[in-house]
C-alpha positions as CSV (number, residue, x, y, z in Angstrom):
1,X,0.0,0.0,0.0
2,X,3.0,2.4,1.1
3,X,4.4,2.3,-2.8
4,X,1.2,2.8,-4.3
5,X,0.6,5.5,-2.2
6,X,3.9,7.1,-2.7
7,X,3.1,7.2,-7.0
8,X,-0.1,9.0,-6.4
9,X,1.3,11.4,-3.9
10,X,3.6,11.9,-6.9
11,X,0.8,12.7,-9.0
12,X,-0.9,15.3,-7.3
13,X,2.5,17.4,-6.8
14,X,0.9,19.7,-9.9
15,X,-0.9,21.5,-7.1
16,X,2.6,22.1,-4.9
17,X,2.6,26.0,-6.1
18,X,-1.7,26.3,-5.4
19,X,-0.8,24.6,-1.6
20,X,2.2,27.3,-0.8
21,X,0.4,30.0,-2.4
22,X,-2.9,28.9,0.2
23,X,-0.7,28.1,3.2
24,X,1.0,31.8,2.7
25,X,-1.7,33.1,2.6
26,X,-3.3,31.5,5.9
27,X,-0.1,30.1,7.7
28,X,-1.8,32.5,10.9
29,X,-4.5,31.1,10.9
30,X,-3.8,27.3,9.6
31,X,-6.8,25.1,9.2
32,X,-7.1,21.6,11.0
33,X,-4.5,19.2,11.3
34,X,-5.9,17.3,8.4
35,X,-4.5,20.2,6.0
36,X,-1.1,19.5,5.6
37,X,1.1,19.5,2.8
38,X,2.0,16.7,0.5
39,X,6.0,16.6,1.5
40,X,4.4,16.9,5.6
41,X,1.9,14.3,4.6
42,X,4.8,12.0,2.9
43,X,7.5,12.7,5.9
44,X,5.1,10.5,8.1
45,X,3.3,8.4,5.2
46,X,3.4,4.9,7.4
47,X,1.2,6.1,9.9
48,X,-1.2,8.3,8.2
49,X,-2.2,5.8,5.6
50,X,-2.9,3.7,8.7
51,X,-5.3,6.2,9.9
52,X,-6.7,6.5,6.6
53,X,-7.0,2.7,6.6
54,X,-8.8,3.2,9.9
55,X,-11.2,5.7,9.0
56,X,-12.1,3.8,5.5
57,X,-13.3,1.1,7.8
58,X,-15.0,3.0,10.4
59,X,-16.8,5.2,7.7
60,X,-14.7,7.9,5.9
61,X,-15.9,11.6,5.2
62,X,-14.0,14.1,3.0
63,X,-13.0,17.5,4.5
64,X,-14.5,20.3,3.2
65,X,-12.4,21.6,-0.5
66,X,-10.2,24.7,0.5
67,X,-10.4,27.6,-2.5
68,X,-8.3,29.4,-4.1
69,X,-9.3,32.3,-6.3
70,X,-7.9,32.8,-9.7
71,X,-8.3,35.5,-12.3
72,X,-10.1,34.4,-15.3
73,X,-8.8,35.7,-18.9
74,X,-10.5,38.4,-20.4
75,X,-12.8,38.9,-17.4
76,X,-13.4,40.6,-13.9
77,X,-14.5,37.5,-12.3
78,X,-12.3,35.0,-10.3
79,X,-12.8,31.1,-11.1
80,X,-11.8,29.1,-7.7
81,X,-9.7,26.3,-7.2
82,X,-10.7,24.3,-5.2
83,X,-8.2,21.8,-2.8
84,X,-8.8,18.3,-1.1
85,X,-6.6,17.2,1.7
86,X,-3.9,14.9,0.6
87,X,-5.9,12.5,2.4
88,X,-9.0,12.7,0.5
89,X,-6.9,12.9,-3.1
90,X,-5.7,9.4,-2.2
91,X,-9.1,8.0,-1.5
92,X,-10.3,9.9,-4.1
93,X,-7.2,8.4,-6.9
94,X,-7.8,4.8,-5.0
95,X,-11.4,5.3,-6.6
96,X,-10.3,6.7,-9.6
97,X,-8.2,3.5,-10.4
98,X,-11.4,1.1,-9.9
99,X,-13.7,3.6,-11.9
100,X,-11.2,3.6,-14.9
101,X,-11.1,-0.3,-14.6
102,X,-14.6,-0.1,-15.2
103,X,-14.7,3.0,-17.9
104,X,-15.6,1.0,-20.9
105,X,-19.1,-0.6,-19.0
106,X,-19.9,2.7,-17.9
107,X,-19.9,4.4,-21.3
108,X,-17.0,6.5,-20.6
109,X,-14.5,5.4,-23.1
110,X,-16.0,6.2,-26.6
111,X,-14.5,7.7,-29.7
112,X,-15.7,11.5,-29.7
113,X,-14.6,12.5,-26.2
114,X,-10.5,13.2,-25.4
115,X,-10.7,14.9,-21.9
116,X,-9.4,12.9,-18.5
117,X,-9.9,9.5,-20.4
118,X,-6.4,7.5,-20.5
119,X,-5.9,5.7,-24.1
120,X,-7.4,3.0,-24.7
121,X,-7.4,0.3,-27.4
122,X,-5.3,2.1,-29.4
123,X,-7.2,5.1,-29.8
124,X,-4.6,8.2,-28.3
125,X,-6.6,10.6,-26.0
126,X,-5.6,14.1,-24.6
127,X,-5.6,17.3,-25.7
128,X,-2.8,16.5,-28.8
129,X,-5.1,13.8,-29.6
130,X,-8.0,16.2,-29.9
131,X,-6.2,18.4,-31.9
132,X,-5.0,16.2,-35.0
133,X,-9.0,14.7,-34.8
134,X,-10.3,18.1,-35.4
135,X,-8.1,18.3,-38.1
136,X,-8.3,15.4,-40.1
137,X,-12.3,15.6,-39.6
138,X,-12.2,19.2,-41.0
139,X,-10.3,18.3,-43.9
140,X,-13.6,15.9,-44.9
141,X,-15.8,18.2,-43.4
142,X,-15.3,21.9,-43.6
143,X,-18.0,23.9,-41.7
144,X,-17.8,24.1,-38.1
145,X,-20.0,24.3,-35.2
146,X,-18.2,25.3,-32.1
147,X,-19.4,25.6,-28.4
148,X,-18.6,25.3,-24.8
149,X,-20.9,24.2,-22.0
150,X,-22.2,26.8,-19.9
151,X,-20.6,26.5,-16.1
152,X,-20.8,23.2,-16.8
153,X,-19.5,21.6,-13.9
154,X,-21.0,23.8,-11.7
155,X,-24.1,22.8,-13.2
156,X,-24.3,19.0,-13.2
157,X,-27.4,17.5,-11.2
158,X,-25.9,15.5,-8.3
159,X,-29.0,13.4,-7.5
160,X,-29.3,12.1,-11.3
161,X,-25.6,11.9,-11.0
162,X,-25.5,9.7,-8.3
163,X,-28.2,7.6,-9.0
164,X,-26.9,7.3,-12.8
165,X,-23.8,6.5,-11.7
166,X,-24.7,3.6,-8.7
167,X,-27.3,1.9,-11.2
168,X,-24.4,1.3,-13.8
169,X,-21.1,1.0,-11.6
170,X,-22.6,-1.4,-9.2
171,X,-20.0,-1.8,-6.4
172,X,-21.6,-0.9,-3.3
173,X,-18.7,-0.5,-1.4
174,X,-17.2,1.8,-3.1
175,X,-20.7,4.3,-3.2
176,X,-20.4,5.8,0.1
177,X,-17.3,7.1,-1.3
178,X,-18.8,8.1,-4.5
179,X,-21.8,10.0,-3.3
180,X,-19.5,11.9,-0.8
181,X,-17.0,13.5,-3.7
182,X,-19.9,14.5,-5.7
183,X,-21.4,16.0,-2.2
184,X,-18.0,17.8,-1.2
185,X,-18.4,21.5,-0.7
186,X,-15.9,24.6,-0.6
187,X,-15.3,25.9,2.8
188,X,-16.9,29.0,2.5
189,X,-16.3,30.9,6.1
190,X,-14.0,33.2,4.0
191,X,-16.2,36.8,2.9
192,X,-14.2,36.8,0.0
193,X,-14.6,33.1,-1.0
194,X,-18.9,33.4,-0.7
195,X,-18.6,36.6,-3.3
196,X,-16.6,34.6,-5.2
197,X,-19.1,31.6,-4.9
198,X,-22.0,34.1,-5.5
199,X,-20.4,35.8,-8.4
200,X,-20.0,32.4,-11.0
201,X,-23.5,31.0,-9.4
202,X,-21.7,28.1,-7.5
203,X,-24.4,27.3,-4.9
204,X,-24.4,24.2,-2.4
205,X,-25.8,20.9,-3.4
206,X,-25.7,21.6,-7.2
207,X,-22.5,20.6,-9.1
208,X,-18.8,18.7,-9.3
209,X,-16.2,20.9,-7.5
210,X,-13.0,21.2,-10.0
211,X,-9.7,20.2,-8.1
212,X,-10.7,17.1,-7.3
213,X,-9.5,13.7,-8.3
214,X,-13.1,12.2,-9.1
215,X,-14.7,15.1,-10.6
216,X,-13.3,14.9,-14.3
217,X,-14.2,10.9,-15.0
218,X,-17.5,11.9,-13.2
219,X,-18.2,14.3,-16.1
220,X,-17.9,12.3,-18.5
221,X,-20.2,9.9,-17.3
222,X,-23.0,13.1,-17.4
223,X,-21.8,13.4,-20.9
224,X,-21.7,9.7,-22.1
225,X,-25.3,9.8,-23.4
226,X,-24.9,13.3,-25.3
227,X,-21.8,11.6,-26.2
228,X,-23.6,8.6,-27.9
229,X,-26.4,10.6,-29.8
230,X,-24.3,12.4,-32.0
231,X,-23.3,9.1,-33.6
232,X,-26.7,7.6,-33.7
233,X,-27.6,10.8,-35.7
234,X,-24.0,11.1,-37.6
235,X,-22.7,13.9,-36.7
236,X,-18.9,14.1,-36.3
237,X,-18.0,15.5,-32.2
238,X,-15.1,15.9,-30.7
239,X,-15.3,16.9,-27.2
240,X,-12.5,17.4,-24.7
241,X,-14.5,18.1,-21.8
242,X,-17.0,21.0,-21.5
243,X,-15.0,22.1,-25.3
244,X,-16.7,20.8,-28.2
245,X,-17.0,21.1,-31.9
246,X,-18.9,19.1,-34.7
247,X,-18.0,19.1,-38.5
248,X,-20.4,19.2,-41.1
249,X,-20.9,19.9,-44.7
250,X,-22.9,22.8,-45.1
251,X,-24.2,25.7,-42.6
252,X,-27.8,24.0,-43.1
253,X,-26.1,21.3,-41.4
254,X,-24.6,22.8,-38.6
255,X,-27.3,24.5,-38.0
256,X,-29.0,21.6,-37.7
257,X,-25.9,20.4,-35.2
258,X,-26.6,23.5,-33.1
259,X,-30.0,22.5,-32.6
260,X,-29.2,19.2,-31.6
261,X,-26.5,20.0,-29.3
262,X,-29.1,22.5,-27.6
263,X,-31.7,19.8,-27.4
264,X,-29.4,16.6,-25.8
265,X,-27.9,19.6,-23.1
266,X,-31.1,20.7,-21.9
267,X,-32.3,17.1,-21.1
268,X,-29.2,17.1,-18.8
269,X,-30.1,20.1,-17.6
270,X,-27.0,22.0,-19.1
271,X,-27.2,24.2,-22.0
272,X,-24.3,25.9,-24.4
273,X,-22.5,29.2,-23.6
274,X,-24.1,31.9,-25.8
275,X,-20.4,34.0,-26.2
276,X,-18.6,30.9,-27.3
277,X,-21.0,29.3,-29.4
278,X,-20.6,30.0,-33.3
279,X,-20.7,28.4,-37.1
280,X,-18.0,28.6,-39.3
281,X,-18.0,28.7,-42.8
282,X,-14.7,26.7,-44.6
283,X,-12.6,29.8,-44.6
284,X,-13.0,31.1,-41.3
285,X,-10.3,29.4,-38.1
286,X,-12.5,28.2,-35.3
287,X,-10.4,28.4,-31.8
288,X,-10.4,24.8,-30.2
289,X,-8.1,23.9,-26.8
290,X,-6.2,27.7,-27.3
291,X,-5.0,27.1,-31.2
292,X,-6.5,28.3,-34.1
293,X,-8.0,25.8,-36.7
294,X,-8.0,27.1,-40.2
295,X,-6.6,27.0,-43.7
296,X,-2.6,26.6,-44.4
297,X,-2.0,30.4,-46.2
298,X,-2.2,29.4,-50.4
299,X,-3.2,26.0,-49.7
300,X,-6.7,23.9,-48.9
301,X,-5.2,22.3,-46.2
302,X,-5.8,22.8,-42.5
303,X,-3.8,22.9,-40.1
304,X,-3.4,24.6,-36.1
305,X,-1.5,27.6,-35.4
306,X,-1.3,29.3,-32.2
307,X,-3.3,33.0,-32.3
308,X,-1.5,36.4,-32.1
309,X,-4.4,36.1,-29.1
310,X,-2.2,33.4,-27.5
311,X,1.2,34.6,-27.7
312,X,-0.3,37.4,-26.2
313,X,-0.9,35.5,-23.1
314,X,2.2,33.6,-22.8
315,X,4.2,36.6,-23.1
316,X,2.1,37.9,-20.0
317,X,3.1,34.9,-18.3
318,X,6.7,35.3,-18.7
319,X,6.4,39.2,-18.1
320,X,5.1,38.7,-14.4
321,X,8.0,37.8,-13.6
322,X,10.1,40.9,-14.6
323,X,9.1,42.0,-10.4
324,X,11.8,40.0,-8.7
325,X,9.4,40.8,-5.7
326,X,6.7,38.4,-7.1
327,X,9.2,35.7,-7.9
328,X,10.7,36.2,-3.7
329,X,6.2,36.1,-3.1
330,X,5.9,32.7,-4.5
331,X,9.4,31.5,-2.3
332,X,11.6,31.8,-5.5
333,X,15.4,32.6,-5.1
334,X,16.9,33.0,-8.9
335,X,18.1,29.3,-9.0
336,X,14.8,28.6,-8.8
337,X,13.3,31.1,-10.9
338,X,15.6,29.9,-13.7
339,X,14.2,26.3,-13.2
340,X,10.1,27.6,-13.2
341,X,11.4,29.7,-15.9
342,X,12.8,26.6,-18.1
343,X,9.9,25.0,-16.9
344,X,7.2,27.1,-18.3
345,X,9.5,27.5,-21.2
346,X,9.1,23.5,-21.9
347,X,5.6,23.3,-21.3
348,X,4.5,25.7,-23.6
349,X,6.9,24.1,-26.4
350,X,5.3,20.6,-25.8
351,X,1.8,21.9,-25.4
352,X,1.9,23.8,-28.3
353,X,3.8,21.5,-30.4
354,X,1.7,20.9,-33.2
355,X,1.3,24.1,-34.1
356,X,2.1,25.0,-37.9
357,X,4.2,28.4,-35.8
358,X,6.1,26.3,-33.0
359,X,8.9,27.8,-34.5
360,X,8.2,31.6,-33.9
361,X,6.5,30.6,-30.6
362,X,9.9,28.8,-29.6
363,X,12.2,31.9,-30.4
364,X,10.1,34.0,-28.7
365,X,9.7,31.5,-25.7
366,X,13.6,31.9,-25.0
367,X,13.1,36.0,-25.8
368,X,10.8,36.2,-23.0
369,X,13.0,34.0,-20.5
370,X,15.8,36.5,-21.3
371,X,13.4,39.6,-21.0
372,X,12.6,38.1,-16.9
373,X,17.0,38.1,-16.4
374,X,17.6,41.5,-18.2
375,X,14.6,43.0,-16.2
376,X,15.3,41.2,-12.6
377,X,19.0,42.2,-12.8
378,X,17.9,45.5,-14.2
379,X,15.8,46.2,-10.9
380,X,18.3,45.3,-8.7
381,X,21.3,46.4,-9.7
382,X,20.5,48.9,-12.6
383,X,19.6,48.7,-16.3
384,X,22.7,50.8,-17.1
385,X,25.2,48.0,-15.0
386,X,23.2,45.1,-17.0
387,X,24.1,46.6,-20.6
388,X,27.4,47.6,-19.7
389,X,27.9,43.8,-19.0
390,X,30.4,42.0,-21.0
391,X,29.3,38.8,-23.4
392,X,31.2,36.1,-20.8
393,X,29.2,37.9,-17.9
394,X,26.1,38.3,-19.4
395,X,26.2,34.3,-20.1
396,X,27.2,33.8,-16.9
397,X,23.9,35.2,-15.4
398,X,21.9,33.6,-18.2
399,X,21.7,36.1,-20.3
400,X,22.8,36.1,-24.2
């Protein structure tokens, strides 16, 4: 148990810079002993997974989710998220595991949907995945329909859920468990978190809480009907969670689409966000997972490129760390900078890869990491000493 344990407290080491950023911000006022960190929780892993042992047997019950609010793109609203004890995410993963044993049974694996399904018989999932299937279906079908689900997560029945889910999984022991994820709430004591809650309509018993380990499968098990109906009626969907977008032949057709899609949502109680729902004709890029989908300049190909809209937002990224002060706020010292830095610099290489301009987004990627050294040394010891700076110097502090 103590290995298996140690791999998924590996796993959830994504959310290290969310638990430093919550802890700094409530470290006088620290929450129960159940919230400590993952490298506390693993410096006495033996006994704790004990206790959780314990507490699985005596009846276990998840601590309320710990939010964090984050500033949305383009908008004045906050999304939250939202952060299970490191005991809960191993329950929660222990789940997972026997739900993905069972994912084919329950609906979950099919061929249109790409988000939080591992790969299966062959078929590649993920957001690459989703990517080069939107392409090679546009190429047969050139009109577009594209849409997001409105708060979707936020707006999933839980009772239907739950007794949906139970009906098909059919492993009593595990329900209990089940039925309390989809009931966890945020811990909403804070002022500031219940505007946030009231601000994007999150209210208690309605909705999957995003952060943790169960809600993402969950979701696709709401979906796996609405899933299913497109091909009964052939329609060509790919979906990578809440993100869809159907090809067709003709704007009749998507049109068509559109009033489908409206139709299988509402039966679920969800319907599609009116600001990101469109048709495009063959011509026009549709956005889909933060590329751009459209035609290869001179050519009838298709193909993905990343948006001057995107590289917009990377560069901000990268620029907010030109404050050394920010870096020192998130307990960065330069080594480390360097190495989120390089990081971020990686990430947005591999995430981006398929882009048709991965070139010009990779130049400017190792632009941007020198922009953060020229303008931290800059503030600390003058922009005048950092250009005086000879070339052996300047490549000494990472700079070209």
């Amino acid at each position: 148990m103590a290995s298996s344990a140690r791999d998924r407290l590996r796993s959830i080491g994504n959310l290290n810079a969310v638990w430093k950023a919550y802890w700094k911000r409530h470290s006088k006022s620290a929450p129960g002993a159940d919230w400590v960190t993952p490298k506390v929780f693993n410096s006495d892993l033996i006994r704790r997974l004990r206790t959780l042992r314990a507490e699985l047997g005596d009846g276990y019950g998840y601590s309320a989710l710990r939010a964090i609010p984050i500033s949305k793109k383009r908008s004045s609203k906050k999304r939250l998220i939202c952060i299970p004890t490191v005991g809960d995410r191993i329950v929660q993963r222990a789940v997972l595991q026997e739900i993905e044993a069972r994912a084919s049974t329950l609906g979950i694996i099919n061929d249109v949907s790409f988000g939080f399904v591992r790969q299966t018989s062959g078929i590649k999932r993920g957001a690459h995945a989703a990517r080069k299937a939107v392409v090679q279906e546009r190429q047969k079908r050139p009109w577009a329909f594209k849409a997001d689900i409105s708060s979707f997560f936020d707006s999933i029945q839980r009772e239907e859920l739950i007794r949906g889910f139970n009906r098909s999984f059919r492993l009593r022991s595990l329900e209990p468990l089940i039925r309390g994820a989809i009931n966890c709430e945020v811990d909403s004591s804070d002022p500031a978190i219940r505007r946030v809650l009231h601000d994007n309509g999150i209210i208690n018993g309605r909705g999957l809480r995003q952060g943790m380990p169960l809600s993402p499968i969950l979701s696709n098990f709401v979906l796996r009907d609405f899933d299913r109906a497109y091909g009964t009626h052939g329609y060509h969907l790919v979906r990578y969670a809440d993100d869809l977008i159907v090809l067709g032949e003709s704007m009749a057709e998507c049109q068509q689409i559109q009033d489908f899609t409206v139709s299988e949502l509402r039966k679920l109680g969800l319907k599609v966000s009116e600001t990101k729902t469109m048709i495009c004709n063959p011509t026009e890029p549709v956005e889909f997972l933060g590329m751009e989908l459209g035609l290869r300049p001179g050519s009838k190909k298709y193909c993905l490129t990343i948006s001057d809209e995107q590289m917009k937002e990377i560069k901000s990224a990268f620029a907010r760390y030109h404050d050394w002060t920010v870096a020192a706020g998130e307990g960065l010292d330069v080594a480390k900078l360097f190495r989120r830095l390089d990081q971020m610099k990686g990430g947005y290489g591999a995430a981006y890869g398929a882009a048709e301009n991965i070139t010009d987004l990779n130049e400017r990627l190792g632009q941007w990491v020198e922009n953060c050294a020229t303008k931290i040394y800059g503030s600390i010891f003058g922009a005048d000493v950092v250009r005086r700076l000879d070339q052996k110097k300047r490549a000494f502090l990472m700079l070209r």
